[in-house]
RODO-2510 file (C-alpha; in nm, 4 decimals, decimal comma):
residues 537
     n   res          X          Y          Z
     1     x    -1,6366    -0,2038   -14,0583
     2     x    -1,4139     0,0940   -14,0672
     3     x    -1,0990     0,1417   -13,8031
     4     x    -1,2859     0,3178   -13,5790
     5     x    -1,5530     0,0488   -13,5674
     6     x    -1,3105    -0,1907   -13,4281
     7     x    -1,1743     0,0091   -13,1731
     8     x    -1,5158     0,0854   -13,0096
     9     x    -1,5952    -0,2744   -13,0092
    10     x    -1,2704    -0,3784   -12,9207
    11     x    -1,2534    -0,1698   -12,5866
    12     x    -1,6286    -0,2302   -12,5259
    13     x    -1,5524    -0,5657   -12,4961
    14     x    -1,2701    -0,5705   -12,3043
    15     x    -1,5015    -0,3151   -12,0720
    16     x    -1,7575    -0,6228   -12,0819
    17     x    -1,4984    -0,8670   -11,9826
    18     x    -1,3649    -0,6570   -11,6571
    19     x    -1,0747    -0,4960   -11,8116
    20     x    -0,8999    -0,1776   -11,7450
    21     x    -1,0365     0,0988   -11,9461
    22     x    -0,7338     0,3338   -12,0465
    23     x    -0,6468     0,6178   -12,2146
    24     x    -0,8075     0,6823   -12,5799
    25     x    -0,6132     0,5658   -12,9230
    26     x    -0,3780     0,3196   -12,6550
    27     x    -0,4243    -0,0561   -12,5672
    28     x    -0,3207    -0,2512   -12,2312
    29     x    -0,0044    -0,3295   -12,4404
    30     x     0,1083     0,0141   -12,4147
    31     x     0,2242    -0,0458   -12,0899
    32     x     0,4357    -0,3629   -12,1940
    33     x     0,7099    -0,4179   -12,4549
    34     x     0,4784    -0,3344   -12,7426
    35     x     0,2806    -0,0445   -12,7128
    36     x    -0,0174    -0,0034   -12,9163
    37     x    -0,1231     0,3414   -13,0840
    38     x    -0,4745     0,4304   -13,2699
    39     x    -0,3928     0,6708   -13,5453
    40     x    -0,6327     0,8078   -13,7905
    41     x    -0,5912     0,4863   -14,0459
    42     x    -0,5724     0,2200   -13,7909
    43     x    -0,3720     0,0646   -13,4957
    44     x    -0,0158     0,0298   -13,5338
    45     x     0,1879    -0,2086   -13,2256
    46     x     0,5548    -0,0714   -13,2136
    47     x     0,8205    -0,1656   -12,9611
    48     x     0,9940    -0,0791   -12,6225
    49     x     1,3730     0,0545   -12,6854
    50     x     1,6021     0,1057   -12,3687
    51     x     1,2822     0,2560   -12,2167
    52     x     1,1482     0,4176   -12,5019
    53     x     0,8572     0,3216   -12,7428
    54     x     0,9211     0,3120   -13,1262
    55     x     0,7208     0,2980   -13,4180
    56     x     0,8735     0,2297   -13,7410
    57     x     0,7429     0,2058   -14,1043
    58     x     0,4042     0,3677   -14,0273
    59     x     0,2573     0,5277   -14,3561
    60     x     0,1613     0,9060   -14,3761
    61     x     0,0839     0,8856   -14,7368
    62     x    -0,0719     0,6475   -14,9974
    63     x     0,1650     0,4578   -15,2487
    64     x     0,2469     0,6853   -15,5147
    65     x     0,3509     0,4226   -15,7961
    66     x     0,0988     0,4278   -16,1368
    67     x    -0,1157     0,6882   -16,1396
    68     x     0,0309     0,8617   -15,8219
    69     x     0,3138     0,8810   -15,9678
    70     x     0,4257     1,2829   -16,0266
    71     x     0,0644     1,3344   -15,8233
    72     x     0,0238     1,5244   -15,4779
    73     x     0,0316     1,3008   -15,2243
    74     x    -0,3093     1,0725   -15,0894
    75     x    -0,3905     1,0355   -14,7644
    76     x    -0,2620     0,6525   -14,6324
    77     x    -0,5768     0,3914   -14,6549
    78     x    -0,7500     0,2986   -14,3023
    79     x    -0,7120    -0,0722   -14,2303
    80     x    -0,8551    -0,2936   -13,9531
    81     x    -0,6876    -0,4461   -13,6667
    82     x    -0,3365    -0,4319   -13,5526
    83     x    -0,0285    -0,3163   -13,7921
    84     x     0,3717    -0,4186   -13,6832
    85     x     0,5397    -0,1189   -13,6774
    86     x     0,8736    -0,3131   -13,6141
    87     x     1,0936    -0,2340   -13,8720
    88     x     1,2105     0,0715   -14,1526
    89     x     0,9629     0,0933   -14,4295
    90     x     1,0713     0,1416   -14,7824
    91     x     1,3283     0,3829   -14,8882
    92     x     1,2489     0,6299   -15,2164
    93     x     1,3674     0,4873   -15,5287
    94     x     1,7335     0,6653   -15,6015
    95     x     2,0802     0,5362   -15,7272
    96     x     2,2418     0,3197   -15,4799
    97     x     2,4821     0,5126   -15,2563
    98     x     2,6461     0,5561   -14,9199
    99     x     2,3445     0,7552   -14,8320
   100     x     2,0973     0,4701   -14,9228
   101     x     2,0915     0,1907   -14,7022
   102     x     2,0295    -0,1855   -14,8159
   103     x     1,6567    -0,2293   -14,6932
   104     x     1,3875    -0,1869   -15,0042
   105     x     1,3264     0,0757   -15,2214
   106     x     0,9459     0,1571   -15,3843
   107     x     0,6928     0,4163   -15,4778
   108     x     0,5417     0,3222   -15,1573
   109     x     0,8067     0,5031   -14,9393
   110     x     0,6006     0,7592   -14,7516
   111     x     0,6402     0,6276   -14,4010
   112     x     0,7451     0,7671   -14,0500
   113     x     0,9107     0,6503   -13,7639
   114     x     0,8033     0,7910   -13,4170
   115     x     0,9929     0,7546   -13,1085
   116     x     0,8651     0,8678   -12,7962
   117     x     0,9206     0,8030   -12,4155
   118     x     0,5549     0,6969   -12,3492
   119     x     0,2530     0,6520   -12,5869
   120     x     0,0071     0,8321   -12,4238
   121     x    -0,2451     1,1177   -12,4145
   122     x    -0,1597     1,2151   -12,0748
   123     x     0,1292     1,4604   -12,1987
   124     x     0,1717     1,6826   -12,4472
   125     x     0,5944     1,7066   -12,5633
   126     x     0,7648     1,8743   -12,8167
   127     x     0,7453     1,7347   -13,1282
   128     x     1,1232     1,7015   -13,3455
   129     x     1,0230     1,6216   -13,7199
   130     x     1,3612     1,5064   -13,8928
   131     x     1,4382     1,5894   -14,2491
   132     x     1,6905     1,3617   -14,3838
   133     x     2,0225     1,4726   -14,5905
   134     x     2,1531     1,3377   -14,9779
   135     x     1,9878     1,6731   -15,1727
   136     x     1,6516     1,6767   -15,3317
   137     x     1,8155     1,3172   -15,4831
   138     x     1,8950     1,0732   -15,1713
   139     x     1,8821     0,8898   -14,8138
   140     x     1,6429     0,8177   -14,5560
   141     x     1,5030     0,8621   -14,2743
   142     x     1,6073     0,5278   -14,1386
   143     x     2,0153     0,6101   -14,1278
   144     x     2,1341     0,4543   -13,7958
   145     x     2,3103     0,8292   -13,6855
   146     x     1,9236     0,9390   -13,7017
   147     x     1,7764     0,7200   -13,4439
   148     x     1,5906     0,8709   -13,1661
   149     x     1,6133     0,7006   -12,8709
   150     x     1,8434     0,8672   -12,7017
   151     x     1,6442     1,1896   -12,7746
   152     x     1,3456     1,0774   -12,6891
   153     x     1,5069     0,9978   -12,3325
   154     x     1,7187     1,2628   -12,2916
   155     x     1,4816     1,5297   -12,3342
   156     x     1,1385     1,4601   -12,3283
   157     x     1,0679     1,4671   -12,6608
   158     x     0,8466     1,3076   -12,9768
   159     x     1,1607     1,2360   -13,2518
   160     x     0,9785     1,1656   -13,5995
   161     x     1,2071     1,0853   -13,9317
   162     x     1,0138     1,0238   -14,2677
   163     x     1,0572     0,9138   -14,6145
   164     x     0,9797     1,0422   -14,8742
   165     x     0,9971     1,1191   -15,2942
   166     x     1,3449     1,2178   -15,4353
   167     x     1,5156     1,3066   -15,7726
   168     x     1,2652     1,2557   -16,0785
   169     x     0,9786     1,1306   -15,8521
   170     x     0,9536     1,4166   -15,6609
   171     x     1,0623     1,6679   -15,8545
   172     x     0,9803     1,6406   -16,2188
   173     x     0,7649     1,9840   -16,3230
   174     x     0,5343     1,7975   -16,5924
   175     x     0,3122     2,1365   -16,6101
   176     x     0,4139     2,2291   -16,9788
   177     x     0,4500     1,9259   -17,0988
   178     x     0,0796     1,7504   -17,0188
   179     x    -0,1158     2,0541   -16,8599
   180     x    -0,2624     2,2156   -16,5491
   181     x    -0,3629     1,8636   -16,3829
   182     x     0,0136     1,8374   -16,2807
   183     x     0,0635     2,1706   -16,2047
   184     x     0,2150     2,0446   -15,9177
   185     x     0,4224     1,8066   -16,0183
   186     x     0,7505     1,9843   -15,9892
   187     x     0,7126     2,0309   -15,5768
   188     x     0,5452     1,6979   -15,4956
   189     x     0,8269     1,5703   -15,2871
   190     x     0,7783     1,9342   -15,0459
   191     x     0,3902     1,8717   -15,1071
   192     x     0,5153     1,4756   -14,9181
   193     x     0,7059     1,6974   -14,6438
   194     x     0,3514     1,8533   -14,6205
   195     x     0,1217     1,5391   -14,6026
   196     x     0,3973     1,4171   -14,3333
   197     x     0,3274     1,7158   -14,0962
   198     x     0,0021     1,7181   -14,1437
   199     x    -0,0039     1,3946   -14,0058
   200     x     0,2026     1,4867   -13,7056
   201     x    -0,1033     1,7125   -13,6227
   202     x    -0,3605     1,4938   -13,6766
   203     x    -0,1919     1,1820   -13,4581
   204     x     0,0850     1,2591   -13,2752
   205     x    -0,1314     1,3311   -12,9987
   206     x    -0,1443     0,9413   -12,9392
   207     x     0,2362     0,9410   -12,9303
   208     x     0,2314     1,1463   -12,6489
   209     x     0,3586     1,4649   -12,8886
   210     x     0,2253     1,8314   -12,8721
   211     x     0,0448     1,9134   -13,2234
   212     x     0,1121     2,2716   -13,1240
   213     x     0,4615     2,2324   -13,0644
   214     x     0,6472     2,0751   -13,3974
   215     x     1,0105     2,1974   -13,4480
   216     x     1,1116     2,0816   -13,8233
   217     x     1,4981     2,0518   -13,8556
   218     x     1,7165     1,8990   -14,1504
   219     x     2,1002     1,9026   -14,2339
   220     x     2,2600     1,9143   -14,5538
   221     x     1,9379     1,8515   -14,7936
   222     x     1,7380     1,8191   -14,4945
   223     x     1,8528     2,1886   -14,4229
   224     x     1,7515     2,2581   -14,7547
   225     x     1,3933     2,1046   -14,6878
   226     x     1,3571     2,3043   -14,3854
   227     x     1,4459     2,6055   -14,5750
   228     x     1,1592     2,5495   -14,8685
   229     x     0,9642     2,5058   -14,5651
   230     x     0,9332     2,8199   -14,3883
   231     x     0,8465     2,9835   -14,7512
   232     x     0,6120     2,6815   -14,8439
   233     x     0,2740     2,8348   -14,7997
   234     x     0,0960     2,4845   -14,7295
   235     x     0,3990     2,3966   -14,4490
   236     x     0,4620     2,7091   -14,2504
   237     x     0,0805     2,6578   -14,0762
   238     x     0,1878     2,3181   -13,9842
   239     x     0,5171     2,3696   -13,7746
   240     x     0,6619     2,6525   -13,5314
   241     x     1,0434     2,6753   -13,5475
   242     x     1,3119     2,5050   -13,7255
   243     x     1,6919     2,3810   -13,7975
   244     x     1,9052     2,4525   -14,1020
   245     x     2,2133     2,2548   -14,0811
   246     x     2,4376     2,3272   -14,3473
   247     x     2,1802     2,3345   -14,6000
   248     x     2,0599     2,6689   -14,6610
   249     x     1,8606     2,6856   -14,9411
   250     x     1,7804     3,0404   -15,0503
   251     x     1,6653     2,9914   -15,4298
   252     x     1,4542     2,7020   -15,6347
   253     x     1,4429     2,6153   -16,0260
   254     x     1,2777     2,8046   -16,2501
   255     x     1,0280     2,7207   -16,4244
   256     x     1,2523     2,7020   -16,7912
   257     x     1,5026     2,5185   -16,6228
   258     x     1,2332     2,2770   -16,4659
   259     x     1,1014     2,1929   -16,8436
   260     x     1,3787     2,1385   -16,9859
   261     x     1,5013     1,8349   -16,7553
   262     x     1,1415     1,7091   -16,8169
   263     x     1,1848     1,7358   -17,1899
   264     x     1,5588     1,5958   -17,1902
   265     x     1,3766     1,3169   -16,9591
   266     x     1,0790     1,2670   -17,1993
   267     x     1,3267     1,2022   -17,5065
   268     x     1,6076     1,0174   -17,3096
   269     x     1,2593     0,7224   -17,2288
   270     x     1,1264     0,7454   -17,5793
   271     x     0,7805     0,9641   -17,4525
   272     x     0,5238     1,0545   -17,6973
   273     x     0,4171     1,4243   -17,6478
   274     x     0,1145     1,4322   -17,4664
   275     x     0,1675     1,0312   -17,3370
   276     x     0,1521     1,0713   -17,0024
   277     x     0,0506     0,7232   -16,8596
   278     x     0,3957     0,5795   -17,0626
   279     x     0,5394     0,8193   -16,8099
   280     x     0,3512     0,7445   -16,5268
   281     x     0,3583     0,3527   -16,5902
   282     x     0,7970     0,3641   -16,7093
   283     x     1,0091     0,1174   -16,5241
   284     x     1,1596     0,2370   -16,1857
   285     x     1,4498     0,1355   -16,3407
   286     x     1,4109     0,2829   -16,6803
   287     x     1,3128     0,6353   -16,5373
   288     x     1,6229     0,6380   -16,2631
   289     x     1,8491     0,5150   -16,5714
   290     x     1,7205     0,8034   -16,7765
   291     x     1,7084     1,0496   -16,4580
   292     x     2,1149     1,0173   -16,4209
   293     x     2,1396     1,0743   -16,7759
   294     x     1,9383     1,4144   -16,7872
   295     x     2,1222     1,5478   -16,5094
   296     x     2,4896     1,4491   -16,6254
   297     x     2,3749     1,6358   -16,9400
   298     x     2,1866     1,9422   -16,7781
   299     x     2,4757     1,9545   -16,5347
   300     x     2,1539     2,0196   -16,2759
   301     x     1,8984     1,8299   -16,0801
   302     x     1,5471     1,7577   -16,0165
   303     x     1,4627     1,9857   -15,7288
   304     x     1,2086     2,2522   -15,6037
   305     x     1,0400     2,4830   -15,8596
   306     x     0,8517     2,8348   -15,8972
   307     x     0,5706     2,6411   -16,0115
   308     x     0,3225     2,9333   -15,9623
   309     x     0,1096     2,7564   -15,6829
   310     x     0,3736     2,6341   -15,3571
   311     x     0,6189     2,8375   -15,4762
   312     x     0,5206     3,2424   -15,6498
   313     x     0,9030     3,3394   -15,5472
   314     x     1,2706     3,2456   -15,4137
   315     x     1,2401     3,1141   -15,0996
   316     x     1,5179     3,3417   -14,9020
   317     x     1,5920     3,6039   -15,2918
   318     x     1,5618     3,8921   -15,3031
   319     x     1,3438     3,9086   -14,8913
   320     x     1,3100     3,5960   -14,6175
   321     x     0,9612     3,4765   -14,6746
   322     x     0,6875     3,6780   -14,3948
   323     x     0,4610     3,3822   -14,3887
   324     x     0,7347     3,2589   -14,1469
   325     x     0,9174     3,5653   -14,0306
   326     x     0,8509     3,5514   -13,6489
   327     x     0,8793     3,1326   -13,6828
   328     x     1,2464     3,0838   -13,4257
   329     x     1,4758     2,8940   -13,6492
   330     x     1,8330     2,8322   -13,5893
   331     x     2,0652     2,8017   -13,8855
   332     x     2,4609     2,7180   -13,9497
   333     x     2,7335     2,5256   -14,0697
   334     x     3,0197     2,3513   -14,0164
   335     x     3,3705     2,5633   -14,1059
   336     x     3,5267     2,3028   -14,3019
   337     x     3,2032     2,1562   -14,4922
   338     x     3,3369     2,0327   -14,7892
   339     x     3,6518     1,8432   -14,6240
   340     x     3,3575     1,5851   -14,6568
   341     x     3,3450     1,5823   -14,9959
   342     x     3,6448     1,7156   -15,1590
   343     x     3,8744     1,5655   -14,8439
   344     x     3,8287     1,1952   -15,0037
   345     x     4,1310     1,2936   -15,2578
   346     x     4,4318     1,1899   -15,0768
   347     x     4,6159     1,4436   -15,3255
   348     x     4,4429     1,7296   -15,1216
   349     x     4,6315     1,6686   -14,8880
   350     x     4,9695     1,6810   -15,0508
   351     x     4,8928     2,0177   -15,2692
   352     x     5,1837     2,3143   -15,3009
   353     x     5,0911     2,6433   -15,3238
   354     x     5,0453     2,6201   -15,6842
   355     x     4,8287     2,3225   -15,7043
   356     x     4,6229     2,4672   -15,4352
   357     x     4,5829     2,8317   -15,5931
   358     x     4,4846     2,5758   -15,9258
   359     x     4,2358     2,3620   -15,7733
   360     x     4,0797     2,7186   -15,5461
   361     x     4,0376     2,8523   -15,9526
   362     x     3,7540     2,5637   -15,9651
   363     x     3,5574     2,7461   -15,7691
   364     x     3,6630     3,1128   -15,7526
   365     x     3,7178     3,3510   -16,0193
   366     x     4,1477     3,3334   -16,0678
   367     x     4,2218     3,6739   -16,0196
   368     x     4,0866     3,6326   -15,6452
   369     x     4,2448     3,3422   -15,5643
   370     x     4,5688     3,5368   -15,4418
   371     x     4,3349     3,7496   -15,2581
   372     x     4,1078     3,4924   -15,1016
   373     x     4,4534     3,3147   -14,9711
   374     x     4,5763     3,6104   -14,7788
   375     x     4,1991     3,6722   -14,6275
   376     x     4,2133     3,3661   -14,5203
   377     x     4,5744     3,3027   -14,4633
   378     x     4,5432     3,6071   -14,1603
   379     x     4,3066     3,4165   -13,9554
   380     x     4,4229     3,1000   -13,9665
   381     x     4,7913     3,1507   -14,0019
   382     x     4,8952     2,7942   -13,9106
   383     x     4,6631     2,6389   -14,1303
   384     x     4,7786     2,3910   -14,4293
   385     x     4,6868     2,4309   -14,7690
   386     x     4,4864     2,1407   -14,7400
   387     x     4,2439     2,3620   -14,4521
   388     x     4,2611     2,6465   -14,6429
   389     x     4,1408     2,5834   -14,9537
   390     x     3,8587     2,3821   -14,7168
   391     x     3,8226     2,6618   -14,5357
   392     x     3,7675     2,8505   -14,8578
   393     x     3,5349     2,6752   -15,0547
   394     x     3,3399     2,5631   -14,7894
   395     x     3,2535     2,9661   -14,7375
   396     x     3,1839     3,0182   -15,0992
   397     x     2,9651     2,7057   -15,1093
   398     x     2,7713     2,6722   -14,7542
   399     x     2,8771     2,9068   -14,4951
   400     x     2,7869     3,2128   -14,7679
   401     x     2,4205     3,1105   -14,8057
   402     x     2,4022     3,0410   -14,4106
   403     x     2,4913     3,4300   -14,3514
   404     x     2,2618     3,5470   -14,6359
   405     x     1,9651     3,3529   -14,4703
   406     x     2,0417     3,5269   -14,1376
   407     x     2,0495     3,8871   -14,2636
   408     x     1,7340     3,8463   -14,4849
   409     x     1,5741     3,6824   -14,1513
   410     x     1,7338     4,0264   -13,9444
   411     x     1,6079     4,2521   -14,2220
   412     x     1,2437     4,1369   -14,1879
   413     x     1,2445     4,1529   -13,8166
   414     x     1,4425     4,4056   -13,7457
   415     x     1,6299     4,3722   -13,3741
   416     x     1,3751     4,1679   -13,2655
   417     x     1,5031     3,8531   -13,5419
   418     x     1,3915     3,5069   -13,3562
   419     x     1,7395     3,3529   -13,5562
   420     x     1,9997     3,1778   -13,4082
   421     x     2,3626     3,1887   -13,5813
   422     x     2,5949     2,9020   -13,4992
   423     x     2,9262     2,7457   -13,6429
   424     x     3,0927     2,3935   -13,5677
   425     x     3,4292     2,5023   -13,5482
   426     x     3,5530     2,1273   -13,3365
   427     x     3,8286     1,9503   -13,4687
   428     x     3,7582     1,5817   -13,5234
   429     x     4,0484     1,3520   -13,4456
   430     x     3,9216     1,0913   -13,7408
   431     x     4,1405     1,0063   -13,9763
   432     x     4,4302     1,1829   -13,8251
   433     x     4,2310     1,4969   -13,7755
   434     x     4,2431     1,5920   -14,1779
   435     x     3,8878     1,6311   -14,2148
   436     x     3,8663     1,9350   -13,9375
   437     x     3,5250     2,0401   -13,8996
   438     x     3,3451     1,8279   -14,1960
   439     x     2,9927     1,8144   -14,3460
   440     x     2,7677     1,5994   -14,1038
   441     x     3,0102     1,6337   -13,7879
   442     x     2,7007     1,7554   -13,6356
   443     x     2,4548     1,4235   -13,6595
   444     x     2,5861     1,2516   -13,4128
   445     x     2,6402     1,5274   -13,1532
   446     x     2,2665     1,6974   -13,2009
   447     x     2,1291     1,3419   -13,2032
   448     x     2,3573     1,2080   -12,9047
   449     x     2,4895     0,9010   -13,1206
   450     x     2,8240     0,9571   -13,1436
   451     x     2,9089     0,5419   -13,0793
   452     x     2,6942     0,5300   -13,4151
   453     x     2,9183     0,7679   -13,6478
   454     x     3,2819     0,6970   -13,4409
   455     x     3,4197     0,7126   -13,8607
   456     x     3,3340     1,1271   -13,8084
   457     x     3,4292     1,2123   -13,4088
   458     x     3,6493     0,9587   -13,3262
   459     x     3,6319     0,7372   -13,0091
   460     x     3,4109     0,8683   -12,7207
   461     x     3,5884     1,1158   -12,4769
   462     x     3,5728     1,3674   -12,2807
   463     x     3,5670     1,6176   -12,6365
   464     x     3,3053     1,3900   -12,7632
   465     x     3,0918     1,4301   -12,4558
   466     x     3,1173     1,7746   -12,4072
   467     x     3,0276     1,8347   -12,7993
   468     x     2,7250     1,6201   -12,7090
   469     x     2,6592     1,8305   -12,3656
   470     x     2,6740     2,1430   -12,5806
   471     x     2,4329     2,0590   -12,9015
   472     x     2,1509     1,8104   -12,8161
   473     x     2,1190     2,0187   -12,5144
   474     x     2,0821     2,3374   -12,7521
   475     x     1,8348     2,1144   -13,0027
   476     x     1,5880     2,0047   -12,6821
   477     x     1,5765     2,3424   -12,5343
   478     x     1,5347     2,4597   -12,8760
   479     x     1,2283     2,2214   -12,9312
   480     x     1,0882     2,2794   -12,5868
   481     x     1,1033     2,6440   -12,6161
   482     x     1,1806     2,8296   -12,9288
   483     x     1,5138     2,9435   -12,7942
   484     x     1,8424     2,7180   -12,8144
   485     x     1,9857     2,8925   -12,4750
   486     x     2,0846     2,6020   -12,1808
   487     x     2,2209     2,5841   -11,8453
   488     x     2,5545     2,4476   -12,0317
   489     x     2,5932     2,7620   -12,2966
   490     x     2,7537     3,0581   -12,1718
   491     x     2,4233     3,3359   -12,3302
   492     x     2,4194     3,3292   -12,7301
   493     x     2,2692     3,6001   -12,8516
   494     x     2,0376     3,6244   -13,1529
   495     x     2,1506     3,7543   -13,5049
   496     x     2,1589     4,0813   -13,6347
   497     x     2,3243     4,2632   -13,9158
   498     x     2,5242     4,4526   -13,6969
   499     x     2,6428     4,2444   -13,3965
   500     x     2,6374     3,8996   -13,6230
   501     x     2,6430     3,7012   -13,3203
   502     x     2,7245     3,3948   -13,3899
   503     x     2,8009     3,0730   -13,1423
   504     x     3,1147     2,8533   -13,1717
   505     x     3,0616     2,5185   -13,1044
   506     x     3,4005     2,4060   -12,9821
   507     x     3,5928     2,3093   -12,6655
   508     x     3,4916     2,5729   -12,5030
   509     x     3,1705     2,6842   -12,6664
   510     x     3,2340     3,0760   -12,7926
   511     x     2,9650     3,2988   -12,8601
   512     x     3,1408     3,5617   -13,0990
   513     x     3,0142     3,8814   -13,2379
   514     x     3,0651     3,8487   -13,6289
   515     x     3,3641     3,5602   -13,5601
   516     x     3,4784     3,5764   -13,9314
   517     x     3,4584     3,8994   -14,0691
   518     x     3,7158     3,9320   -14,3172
   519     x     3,6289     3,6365   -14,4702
   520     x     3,2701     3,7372   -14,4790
   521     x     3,3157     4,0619   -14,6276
   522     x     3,5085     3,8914   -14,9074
   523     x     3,2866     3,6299   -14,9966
   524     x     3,0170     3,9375   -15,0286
   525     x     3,1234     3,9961   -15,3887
   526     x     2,9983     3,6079   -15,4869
   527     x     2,5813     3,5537   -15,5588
   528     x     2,4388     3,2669   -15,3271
   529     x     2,5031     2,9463   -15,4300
   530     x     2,2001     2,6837   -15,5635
   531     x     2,3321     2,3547   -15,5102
   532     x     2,3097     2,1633   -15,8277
   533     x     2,4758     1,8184   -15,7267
   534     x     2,5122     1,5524   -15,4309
   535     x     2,8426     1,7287   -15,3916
   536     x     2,6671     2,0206   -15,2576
   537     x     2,4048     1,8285   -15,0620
***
């Protein structure tokens, strides 16, 4: 009997027995504390959250262990009767981290979690598709700053946030090394992005979501999932506008650099050329073990590829992809990024003008170092070196790739360019207020969780509230409509190359025409930046 067997007997039956008939794909429960939702592989009972009905664990994919391992994703198998969707499901194998949490890890990690004010057919909402952060290499969908309850209330929305494969299992181009059957291999984890929207459109309609309204958004790696996105030929049908936050990603791997992590992995685990199910069947452990290795070595990591069939060219180098050119997306950082990161060093904080001209020679060429002080040194003339040299790197590493995504995006659309420029330019009071304006300050303003993520904003107040006001208002209008504009913005214009509009999200939000020039002008001499580590996101 398959899934859709059941169902018809199931409600005939309860037709027989004098029960209400009600909408399709949703059971009497729906209306109680555990709503009950037909998808496409079965029936899946979720929960009632401060009003709003969630769905965790659900699977959007097949397991990939054995021989789906390094294989596009399979569509999940049906099943009969009634699935708890109560709780996370498993997270993608990776190396423990602050980004992983403690629940499982497993090849059978392509799940989704669905939030949604009312299970129903009866309306159609905008559909938010969360990409999480920690690179091509870490995290999950299931961080508590991501939950989408209040979301869900707030604005009338369908919040998704999915797992999927990371690092060596999602990444790992094994083209040259075993032929064309895994000519994909080196994209699967996108190609898991992929099967996860394309199950948005084939069920979220029993959520109460919109099919034809699916905004993707992402920070930090999620940005950079969003980005591979809107040039991923198989994705761009499958959504209509999208979020980079801080995670602009404007060029993938090569193919030659793709082969030779796969070599340096096939000798680090002892793989016989042409062996492919030693691969496929390696210890999690073994092949994570041998993963960290590799990269150490290569100094790089397993991430998108040109592998000649998702991905022909760059995704934003040398021109923004046209498959998605007239797709609204909104796209910025935060102006002290890598305070994140690099602020954990308590000697940061104590650096002379020497030490700080030093440490800036990490990441600039020395002879611009005095240079790159004094640009920066005019706009912020109070600054410590400590902000500064934040300030600085966090340009050369994030803010850089943000601006050259929004003039490739202007230079295909000319003044009509649906892009959105913004900065977080708020001062967080955390930790004495030393991390400024830090990598994932955003989360929990744009996802209205700021009592979830106090260790980044501080204790609610008035700041927090108005930062939350400003941002998850601008991410709902943004999903409802394509354009991020509110009652509570004063009007932010969209990007061009010659106004460079760009909005300040601060105490009081600023829109600014081209807010940073001097520093932007400078930073014009430096390529983009592929991120290559965690430390880049």
């Amino acid at each position: 009997m398959t899934a859709g067997d059941f169902t018809r007997r199931s409600m005939l039956a309860a037709a027989m027995l004098g029960a209400p008939m009600l909408g399709a794909g949703v059971s009497r429960a729906a209306a109680q504390d555990e709503p009950v939702v037909e998808t496409r592989a079965g029936r899946y009972r979720g929960r009632t959250v401060e009003g709003v009905h969630v769905f965790k664990g659900m699977r959007y994919g097949a397991d990939t262990a054995q021989t789906g391992r390094f294989m596009p994703p399979r569509a999940p198998e049906t099943f009969a009767g009634v699935r708890d969707a109560f709780d996370y499901g498993d997270q993608a194998p990776q190396i423990p981290s602050a980004l992983a949490d403690d629940r499982p890890m497993s090849e059978d990690c392509l799940r989704i979690n669905v939030w949604t004010p009312q299970a129903s057919r009866d309306r159609k909402r905008p559909v938010m598709v969360w990409f999480h952060g920690g690179g091509f290499e870490a995290g999950s969908g299931s961080a508590a700053v991501y939950d989408g309850t209040r979301m869900a209330r707030r604005g009338d929305v369908v919040v998704c946030t999915i797992n999927h494969r990371l690092n060596v299992l999602g990444f790992c181009d094994l083209s040259r090394a075993f032929g064309d059957r895994f000519a994909q291999s080196g994209n699967v984890g996108y190609l898991d992005l992929v099967a996860a929207l394309a199950w948005v459109r084939d069920n979220i309609e029993a959520f109460g979501g919109d099919p034809d309204n699916v905004m993707i958004y992402g920070q930090s790696g999620g940005g950079r999932k969003v980005s591979i996105c809107f040039a991923g030929k198989e994705a761009a049908p499958l959504f209509h506008k999208g979020v980079v936050q801080s995670g602009s990603h404007l060029m993938v791997q090569t193919q030659d650099q793709s082969d030779a992590l796969t070599q340096a992995l096939l000798k680090a685990l002892s793989i016989a050329p042409g062996d492919v199910a030693a691969l496929q069947a390696a210890p999690l452990r073994a092949l994570i073990v041998a993963q960290r290795k590799v990269i150490g070595e290569a100094g790089y990591r397993f991430e998108p590829c040109l592998d000649g069939v998702s991905f022909e060219a760059h995704p934003f180098i040398p021109n923004a992809p046209a498959i998605s050119a007239r797709k609204p997306m909104m796209v910025g950082t935060t102006q002290t990024e890598l305070s994140n990161q690099l602020g954990r060093d308590p000697s940061v904080y104590v650096m002379d003008d020497t030490q700080l001209a030093a440490r800036l020679a990490r990441f600039i060429p020395a002879e611009d170092v005095a240079e790159a002080l004094a640009v920066f040194r005019r706009s912020a003339p109070q600054a410590a070196n400590s902000e500064l040299f934040f300030r600085i790197v966090s340009w050369k590493s994030y803010i850089r790739n943000a601006v050259i995504m929004g003039e490739r995006r202007a230079a295909l659309n000319g003044p009509n360019n649906p892009t959105w420029m913004y900065q977080l330019t708020w001062r967080s009071p955390a930790e004495g207020g030393r991390r400024l304006s830090q990598h994932t300050l955003d989360l929990p303003f744009m996802f209205d969780n700021v009592d979830k993520a106090e260790h980044l904003t501080g204790p609610a107040s008035d700041q927090t509230r108005a930062m939350t006001e400003a941002m998850a208002k601008s991410w709902l209008a943004f999903a409802h409509t394509g354009d991020p504009n509110h009652a509570g913005l004063p009007r932010w214009p969209t990007y061009d190359a010659r106004r460079r509009s760009t909005l300040l999200f601060d105490i009081p939000v600023e829109p600014r025409d081209d807010p940073f020039s001097a520093e932007r002008r400078f930073m014009d001499r430096y390529d983009p930046v592929r991120a290559t580590t965690s430390t880049e996101g």
